[in-house]
mmCIF file of the C-alpha atoms, coordinates in Angstrom:
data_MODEL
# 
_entry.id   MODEL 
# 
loop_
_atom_site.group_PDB 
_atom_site.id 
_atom_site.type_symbol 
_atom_site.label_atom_id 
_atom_site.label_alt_id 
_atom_site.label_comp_id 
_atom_site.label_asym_id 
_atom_site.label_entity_id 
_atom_site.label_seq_id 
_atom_site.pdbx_PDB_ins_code 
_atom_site.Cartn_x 
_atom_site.Cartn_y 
_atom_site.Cartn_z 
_atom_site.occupancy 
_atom_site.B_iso_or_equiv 
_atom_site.pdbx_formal_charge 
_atom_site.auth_seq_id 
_atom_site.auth_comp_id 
_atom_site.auth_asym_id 
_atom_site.auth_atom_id 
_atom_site.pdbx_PDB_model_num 
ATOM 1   C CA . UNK A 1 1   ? 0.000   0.000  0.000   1.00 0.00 ? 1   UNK A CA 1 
ATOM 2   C CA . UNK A 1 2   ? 1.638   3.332  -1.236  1.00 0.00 ? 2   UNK A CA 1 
ATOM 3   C CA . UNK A 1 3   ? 0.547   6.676  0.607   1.00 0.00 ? 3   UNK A CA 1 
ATOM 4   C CA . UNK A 1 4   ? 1.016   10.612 -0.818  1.00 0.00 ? 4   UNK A CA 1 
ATOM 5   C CA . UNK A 1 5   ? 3.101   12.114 1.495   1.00 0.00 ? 5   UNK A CA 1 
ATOM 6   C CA . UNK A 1 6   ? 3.231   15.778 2.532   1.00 0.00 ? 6   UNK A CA 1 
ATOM 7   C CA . UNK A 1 7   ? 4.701   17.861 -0.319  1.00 0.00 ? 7   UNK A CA 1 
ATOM 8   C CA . UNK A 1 8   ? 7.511   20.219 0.191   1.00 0.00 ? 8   UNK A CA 1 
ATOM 9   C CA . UNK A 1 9   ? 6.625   23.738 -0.181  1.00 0.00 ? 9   UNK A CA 1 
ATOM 10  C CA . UNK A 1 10  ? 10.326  24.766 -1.379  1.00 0.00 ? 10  UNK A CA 1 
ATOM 11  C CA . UNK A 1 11  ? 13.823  23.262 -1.986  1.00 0.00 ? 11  UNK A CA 1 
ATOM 12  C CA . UNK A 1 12  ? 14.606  23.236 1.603   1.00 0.00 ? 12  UNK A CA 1 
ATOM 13  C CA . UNK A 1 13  ? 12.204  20.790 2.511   1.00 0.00 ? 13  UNK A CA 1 
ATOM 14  C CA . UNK A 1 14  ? 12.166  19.018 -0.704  1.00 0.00 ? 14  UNK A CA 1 
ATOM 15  C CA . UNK A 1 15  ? 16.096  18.465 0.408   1.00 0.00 ? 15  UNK A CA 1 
ATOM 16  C CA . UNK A 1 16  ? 14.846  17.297 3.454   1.00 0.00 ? 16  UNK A CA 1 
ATOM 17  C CA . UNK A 1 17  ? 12.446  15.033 2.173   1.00 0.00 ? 17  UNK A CA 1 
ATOM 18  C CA . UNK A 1 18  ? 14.991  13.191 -0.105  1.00 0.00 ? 18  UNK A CA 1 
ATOM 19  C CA . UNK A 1 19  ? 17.808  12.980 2.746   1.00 0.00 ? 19  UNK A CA 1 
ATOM 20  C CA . UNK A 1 20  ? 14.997  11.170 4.721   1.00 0.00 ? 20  UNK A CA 1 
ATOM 21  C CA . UNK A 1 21  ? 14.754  9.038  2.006   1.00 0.00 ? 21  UNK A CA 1 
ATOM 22  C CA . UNK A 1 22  ? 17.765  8.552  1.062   1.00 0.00 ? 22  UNK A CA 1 
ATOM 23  C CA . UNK A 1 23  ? 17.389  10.084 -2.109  1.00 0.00 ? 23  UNK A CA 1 
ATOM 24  C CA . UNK A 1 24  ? 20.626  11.461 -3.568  1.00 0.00 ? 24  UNK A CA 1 
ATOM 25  C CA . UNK A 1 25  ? 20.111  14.723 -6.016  1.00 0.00 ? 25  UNK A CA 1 
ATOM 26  C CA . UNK A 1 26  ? 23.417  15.051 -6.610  1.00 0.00 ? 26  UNK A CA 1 
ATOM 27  C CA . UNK A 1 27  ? 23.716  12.581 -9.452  1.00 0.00 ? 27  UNK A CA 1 
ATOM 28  C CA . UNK A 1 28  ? 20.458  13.948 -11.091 1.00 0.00 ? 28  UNK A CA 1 
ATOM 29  C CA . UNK A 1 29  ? 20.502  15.636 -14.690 1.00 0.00 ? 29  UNK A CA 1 
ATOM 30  C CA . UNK A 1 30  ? 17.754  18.285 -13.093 1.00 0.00 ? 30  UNK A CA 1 
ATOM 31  C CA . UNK A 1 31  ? 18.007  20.102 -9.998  1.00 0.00 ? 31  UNK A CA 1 
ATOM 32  C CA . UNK A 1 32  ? 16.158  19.976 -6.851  1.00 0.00 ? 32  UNK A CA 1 
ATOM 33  C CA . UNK A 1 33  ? 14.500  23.211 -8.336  1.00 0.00 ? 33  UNK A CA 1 
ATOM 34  C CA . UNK A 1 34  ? 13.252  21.224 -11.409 1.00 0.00 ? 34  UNK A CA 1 
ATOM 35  C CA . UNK A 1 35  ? 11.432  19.239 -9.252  1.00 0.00 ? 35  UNK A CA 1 
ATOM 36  C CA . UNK A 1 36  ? 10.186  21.763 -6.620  1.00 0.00 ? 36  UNK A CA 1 
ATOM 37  C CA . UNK A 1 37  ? 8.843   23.628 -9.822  1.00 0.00 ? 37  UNK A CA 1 
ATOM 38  C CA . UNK A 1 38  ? 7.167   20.246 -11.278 1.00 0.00 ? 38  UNK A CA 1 
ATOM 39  C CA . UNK A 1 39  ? 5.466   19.699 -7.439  1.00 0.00 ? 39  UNK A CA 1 
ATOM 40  C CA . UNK A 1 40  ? 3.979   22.952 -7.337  1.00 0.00 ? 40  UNK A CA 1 
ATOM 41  C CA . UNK A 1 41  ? 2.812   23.294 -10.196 1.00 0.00 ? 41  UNK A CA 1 
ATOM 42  C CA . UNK A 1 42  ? 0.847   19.611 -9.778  1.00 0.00 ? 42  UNK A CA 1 
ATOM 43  C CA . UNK A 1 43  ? 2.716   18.150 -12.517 1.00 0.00 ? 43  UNK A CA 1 
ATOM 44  C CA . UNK A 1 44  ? 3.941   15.001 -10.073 1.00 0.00 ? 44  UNK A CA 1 
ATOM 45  C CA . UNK A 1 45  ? 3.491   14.212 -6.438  1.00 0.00 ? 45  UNK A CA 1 
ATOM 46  C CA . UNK A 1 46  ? 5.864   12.481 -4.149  1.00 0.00 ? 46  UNK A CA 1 
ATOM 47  C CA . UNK A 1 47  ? 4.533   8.461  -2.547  1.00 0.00 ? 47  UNK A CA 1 
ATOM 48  C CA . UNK A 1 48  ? 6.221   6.333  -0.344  1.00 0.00 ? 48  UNK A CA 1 
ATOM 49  C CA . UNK A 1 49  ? 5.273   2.511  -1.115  1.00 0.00 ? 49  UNK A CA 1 
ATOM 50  C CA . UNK A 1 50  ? 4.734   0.210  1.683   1.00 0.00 ? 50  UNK A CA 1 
ATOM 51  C CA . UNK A 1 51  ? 8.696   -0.736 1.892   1.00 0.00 ? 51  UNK A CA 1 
ATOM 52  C CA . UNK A 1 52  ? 9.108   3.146  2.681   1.00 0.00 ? 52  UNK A CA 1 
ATOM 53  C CA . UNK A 1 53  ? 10.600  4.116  -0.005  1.00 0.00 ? 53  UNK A CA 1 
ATOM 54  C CA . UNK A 1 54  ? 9.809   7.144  -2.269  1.00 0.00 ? 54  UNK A CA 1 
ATOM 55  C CA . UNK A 1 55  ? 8.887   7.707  -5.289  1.00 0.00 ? 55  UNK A CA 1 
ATOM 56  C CA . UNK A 1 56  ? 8.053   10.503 -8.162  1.00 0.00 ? 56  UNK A CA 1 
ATOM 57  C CA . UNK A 1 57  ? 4.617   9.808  -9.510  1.00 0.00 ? 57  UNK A CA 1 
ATOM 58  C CA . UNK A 1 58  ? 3.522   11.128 -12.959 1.00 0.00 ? 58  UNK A CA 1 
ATOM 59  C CA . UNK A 1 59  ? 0.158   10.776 -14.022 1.00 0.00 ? 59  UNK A CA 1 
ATOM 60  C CA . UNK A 1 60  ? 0.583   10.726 -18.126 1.00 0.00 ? 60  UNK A CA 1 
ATOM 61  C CA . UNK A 1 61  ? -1.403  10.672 -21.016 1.00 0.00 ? 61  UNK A CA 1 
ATOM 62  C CA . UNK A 1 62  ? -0.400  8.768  -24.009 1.00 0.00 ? 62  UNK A CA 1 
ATOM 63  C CA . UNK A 1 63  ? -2.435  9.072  -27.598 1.00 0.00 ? 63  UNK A CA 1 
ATOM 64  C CA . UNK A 1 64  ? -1.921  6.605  -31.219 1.00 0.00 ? 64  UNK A CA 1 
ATOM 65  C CA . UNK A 1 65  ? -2.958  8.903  -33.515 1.00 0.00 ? 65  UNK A CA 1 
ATOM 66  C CA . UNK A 1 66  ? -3.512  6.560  -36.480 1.00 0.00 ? 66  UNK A CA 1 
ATOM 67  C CA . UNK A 1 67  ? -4.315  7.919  -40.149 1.00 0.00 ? 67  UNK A CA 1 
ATOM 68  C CA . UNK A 1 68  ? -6.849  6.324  -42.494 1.00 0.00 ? 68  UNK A CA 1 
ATOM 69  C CA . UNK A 1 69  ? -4.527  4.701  -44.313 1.00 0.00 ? 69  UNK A CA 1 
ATOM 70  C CA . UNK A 1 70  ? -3.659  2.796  -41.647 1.00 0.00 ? 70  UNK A CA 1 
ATOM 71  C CA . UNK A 1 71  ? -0.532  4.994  -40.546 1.00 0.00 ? 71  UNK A CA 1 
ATOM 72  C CA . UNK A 1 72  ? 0.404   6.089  -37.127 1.00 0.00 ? 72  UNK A CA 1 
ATOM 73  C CA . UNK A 1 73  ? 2.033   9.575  -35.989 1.00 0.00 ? 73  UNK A CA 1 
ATOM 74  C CA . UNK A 1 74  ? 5.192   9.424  -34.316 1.00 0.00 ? 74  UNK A CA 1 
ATOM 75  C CA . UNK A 1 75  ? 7.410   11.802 -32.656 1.00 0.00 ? 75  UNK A CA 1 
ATOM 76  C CA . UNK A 1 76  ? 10.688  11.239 -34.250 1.00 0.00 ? 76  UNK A CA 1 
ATOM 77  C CA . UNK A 1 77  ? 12.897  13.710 -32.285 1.00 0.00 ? 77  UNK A CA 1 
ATOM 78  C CA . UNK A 1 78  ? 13.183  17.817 -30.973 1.00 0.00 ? 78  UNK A CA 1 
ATOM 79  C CA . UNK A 1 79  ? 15.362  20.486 -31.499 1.00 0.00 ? 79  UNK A CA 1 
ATOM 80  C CA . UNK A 1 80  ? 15.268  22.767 -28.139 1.00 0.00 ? 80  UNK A CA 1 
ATOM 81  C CA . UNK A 1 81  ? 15.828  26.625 -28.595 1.00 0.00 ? 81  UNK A CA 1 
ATOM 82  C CA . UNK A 1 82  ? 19.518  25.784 -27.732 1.00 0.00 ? 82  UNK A CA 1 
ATOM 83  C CA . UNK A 1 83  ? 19.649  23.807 -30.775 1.00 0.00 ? 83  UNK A CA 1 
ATOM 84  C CA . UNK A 1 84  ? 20.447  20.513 -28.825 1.00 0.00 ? 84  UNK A CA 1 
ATOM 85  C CA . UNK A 1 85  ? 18.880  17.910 -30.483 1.00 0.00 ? 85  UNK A CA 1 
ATOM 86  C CA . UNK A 1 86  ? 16.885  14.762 -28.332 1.00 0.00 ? 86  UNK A CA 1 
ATOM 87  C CA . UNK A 1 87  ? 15.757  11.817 -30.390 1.00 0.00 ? 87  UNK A CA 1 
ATOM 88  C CA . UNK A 1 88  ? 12.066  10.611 -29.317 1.00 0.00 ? 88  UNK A CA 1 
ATOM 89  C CA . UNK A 1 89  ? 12.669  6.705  -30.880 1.00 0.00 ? 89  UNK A CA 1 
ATOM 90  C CA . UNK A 1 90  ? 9.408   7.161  -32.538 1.00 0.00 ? 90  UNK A CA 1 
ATOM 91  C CA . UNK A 1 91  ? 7.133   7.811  -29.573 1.00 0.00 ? 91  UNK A CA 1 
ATOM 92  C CA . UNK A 1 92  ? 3.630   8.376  -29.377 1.00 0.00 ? 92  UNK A CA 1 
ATOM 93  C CA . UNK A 1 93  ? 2.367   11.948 -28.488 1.00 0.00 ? 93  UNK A CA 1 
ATOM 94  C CA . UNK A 1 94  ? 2.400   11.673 -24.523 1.00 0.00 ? 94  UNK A CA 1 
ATOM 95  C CA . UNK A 1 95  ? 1.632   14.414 -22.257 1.00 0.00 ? 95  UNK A CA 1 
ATOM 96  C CA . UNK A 1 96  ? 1.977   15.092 -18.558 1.00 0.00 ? 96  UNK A CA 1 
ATOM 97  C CA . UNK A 1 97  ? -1.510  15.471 -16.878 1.00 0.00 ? 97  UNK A CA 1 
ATOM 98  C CA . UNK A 1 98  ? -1.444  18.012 -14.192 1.00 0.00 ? 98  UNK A CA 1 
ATOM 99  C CA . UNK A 1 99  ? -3.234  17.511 -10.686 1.00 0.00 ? 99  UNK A CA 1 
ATOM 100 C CA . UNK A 1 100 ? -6.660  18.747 -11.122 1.00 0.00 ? 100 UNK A CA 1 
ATOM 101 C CA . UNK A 1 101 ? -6.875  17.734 -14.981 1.00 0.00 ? 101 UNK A CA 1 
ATOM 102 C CA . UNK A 1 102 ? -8.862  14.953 -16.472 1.00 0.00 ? 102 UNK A CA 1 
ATOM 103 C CA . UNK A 1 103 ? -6.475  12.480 -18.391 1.00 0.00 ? 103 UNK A CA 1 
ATOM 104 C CA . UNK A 1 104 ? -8.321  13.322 -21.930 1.00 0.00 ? 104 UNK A CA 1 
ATOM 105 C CA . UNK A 1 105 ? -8.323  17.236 -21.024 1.00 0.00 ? 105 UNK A CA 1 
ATOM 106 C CA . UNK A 1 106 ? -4.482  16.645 -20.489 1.00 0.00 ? 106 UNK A CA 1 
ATOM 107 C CA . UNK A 1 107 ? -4.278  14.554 -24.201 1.00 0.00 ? 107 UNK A CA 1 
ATOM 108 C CA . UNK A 1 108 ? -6.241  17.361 -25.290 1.00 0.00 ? 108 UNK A CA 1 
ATOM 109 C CA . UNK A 1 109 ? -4.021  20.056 -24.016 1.00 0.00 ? 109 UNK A CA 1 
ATOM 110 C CA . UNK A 1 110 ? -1.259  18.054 -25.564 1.00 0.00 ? 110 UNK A CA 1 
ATOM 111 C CA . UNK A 1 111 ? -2.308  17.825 -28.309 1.00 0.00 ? 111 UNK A CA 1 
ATOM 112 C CA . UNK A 1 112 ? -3.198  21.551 -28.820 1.00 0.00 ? 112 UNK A CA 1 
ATOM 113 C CA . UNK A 1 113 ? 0.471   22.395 -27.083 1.00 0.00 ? 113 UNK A CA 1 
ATOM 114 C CA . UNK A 1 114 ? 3.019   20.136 -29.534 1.00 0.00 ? 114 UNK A CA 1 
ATOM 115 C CA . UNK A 1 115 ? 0.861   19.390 -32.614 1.00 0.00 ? 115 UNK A CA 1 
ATOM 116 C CA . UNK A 1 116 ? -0.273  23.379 -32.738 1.00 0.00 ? 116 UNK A CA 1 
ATOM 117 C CA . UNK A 1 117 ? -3.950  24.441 -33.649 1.00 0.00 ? 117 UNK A CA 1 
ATOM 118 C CA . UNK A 1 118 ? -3.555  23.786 -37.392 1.00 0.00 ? 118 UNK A CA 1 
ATOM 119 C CA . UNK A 1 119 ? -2.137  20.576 -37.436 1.00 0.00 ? 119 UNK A CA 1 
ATOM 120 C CA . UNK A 1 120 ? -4.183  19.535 -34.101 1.00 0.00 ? 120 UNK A CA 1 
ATOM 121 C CA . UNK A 1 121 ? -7.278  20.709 -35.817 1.00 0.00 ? 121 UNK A CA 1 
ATOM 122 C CA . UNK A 1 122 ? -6.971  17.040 -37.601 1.00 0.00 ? 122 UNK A CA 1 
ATOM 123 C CA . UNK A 1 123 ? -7.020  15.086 -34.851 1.00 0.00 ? 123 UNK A CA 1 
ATOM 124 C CA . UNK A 1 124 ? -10.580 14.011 -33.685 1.00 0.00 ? 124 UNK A CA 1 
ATOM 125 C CA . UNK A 1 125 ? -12.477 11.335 -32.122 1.00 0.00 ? 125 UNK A CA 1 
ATOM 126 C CA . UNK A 1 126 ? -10.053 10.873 -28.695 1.00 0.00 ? 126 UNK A CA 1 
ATOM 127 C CA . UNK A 1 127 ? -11.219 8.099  -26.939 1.00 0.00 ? 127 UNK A CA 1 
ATOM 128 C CA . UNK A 1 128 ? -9.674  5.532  -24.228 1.00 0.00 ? 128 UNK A CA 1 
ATOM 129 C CA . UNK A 1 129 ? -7.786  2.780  -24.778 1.00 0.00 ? 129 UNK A CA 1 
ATOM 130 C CA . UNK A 1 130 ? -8.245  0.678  -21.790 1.00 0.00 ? 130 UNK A CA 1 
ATOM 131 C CA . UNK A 1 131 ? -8.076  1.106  -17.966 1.00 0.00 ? 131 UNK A CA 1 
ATOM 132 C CA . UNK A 1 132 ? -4.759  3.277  -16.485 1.00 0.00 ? 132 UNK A CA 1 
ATOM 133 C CA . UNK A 1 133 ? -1.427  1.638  -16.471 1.00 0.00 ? 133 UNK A CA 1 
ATOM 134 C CA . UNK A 1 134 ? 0.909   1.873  -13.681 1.00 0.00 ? 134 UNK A CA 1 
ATOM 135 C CA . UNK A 1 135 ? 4.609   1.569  -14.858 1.00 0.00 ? 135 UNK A CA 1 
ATOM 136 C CA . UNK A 1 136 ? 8.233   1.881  -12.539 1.00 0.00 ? 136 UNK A CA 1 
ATOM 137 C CA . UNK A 1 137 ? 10.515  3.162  -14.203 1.00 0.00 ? 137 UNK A CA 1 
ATOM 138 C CA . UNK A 1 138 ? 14.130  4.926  -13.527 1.00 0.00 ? 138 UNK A CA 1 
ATOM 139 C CA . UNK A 1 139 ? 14.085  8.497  -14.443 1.00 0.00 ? 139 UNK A CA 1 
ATOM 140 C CA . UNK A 1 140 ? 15.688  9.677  -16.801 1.00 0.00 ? 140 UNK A CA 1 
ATOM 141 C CA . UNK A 1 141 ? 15.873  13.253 -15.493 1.00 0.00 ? 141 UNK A CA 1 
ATOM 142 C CA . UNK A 1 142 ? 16.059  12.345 -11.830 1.00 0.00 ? 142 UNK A CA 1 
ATOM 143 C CA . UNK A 1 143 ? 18.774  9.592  -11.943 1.00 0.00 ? 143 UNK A CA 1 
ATOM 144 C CA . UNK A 1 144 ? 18.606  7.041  -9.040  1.00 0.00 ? 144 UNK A CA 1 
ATOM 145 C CA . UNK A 1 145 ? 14.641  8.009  -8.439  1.00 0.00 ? 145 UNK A CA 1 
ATOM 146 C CA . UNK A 1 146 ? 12.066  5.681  -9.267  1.00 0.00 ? 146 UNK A CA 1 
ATOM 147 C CA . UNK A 1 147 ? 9.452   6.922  -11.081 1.00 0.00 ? 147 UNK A CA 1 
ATOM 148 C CA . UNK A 1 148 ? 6.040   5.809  -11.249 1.00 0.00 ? 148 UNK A CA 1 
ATOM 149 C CA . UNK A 1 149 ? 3.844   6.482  -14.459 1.00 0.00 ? 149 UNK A CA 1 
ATOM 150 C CA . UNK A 1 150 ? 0.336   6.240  -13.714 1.00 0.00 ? 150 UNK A CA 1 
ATOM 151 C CA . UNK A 1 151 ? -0.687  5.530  -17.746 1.00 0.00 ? 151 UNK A CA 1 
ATOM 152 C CA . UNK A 1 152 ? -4.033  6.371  -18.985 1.00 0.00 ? 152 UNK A CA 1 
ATOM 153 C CA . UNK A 1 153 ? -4.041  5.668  -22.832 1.00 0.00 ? 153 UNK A CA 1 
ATOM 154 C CA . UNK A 1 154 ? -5.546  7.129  -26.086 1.00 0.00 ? 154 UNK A CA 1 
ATOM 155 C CA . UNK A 1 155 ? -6.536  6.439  -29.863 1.00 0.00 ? 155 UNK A CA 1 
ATOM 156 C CA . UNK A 1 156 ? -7.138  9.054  -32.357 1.00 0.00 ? 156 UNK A CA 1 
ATOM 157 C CA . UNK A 1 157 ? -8.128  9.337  -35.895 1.00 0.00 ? 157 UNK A CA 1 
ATOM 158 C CA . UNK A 1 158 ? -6.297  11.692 -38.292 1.00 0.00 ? 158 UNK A CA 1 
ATOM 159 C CA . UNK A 1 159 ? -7.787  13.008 -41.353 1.00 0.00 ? 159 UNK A CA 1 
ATOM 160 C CA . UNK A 1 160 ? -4.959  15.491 -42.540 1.00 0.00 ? 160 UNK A CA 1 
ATOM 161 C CA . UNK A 1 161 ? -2.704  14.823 -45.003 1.00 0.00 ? 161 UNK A CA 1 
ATOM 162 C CA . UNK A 1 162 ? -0.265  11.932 -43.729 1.00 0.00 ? 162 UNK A CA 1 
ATOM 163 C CA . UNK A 1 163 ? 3.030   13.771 -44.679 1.00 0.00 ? 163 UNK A CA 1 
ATOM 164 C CA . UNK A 1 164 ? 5.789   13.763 -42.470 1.00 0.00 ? 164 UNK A CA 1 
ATOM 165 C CA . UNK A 1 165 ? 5.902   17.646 -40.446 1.00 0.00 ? 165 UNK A CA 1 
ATOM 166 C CA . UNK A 1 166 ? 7.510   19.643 -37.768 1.00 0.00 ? 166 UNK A CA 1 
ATOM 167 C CA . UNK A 1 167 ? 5.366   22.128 -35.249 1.00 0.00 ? 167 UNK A CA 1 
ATOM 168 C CA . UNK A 1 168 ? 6.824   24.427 -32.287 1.00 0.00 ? 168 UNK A CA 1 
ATOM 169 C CA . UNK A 1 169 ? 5.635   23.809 -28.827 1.00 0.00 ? 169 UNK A CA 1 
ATOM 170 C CA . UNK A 1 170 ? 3.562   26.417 -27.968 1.00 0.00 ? 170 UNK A CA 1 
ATOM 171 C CA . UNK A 1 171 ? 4.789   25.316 -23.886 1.00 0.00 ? 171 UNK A CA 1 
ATOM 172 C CA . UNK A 1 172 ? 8.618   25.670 -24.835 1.00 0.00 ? 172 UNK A CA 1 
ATOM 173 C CA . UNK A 1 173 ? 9.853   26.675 -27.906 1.00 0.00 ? 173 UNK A CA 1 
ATOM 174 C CA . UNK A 1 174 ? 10.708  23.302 -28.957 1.00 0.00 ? 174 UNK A CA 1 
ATOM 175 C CA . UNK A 1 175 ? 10.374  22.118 -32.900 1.00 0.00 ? 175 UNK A CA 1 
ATOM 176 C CA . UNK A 1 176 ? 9.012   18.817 -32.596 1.00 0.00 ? 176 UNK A CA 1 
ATOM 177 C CA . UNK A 1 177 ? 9.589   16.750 -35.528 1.00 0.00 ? 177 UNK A CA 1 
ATOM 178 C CA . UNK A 1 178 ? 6.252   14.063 -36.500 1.00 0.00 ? 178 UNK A CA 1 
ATOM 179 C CA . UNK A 1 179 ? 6.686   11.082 -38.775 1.00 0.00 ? 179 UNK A CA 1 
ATOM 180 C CA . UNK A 1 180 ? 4.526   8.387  -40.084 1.00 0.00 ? 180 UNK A CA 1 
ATOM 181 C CA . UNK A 1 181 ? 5.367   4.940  -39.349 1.00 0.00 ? 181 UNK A CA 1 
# 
């Protein structure tokens, strides 16, 4: 049995939290302030399982978006504002889903944020794809941290034009580069 435990209101006692926990931020790629800022803003929530230990819990939303043709939408990689480059190995269109937000208003959002309102304009008839997944996973971000994805899962029809595109994040900056696979 896995509890929420009291979140940390700033870096101090998010520090505190982790020492308790044994939770070392020092090998992290983000800082302690990367994940104060995710906390508040309800974007994930700290648990402690019934072994004690703690975890970063991300409630996700993940959509196929699947042309008529029989074609699916991936993400094939990013180019930040820096101009650093992260490959996306073909991923789905996946969204965080913030803390008072229905899983499909947080696809939706997603949709709207990285797809853009042109190319998100073709995207219609969002509807679940089975009961929420719960996944443990090492972060990436947040080495030596598990993370636990609490999944809730999407299909989508497209009726655009199934040509390969790229769209800025309306969140970030980002170009996000789509492929069909």
């Amino acid at each position: 049995m896995s509890y929420q435990c009291e979140q940390p209101k700033n870096e101090s006692e998010l520090r505190a939290v982790l020492a308790l926990y044994d939770v070392d931020p020092s090998i992290w790629k983000k800082t302690c302030g990367n994940l104060c800022e995710e906390l508040s803003n309800g974007e994930s929530y700290l648990e402690v399982d019934g072994a004690g230990v703690l975890s970063r819990v991300v409630r996700i939303a993940n959509v196929v978006i699947t042309s008529i043709t029989g074609e699916t939408l991936r993400e094939s990689h990013q180019v930040l504002p820096d101009g650093t480059t992260k490959n996306k190995k073909n991923g789905n269109l996946t969204e965080k889903v913030g803390q008072v937000e229905t899983a499909l208003g947080g696809i939706i959002r997603g949709i709207q944020e990285e797809l853009g309102s042109t190319m998100g304009a073709y995207v219609g008839n969002i509807r679940p794809n089975g009961p929420e997944g719960v996944e443990y996973k090492p972060s990436d971000s947040f080495n030596g941290f598990t993370c636990v994805y609490k999944v809730n899962r999407f299909t989508a029809d497209w009726s655009g034009p199934v040509e390969d595109f790229s769209t800025i994040d309306a969140h970030d900056g980002k170009r996000i580069f789509w492929v069909w696979k």
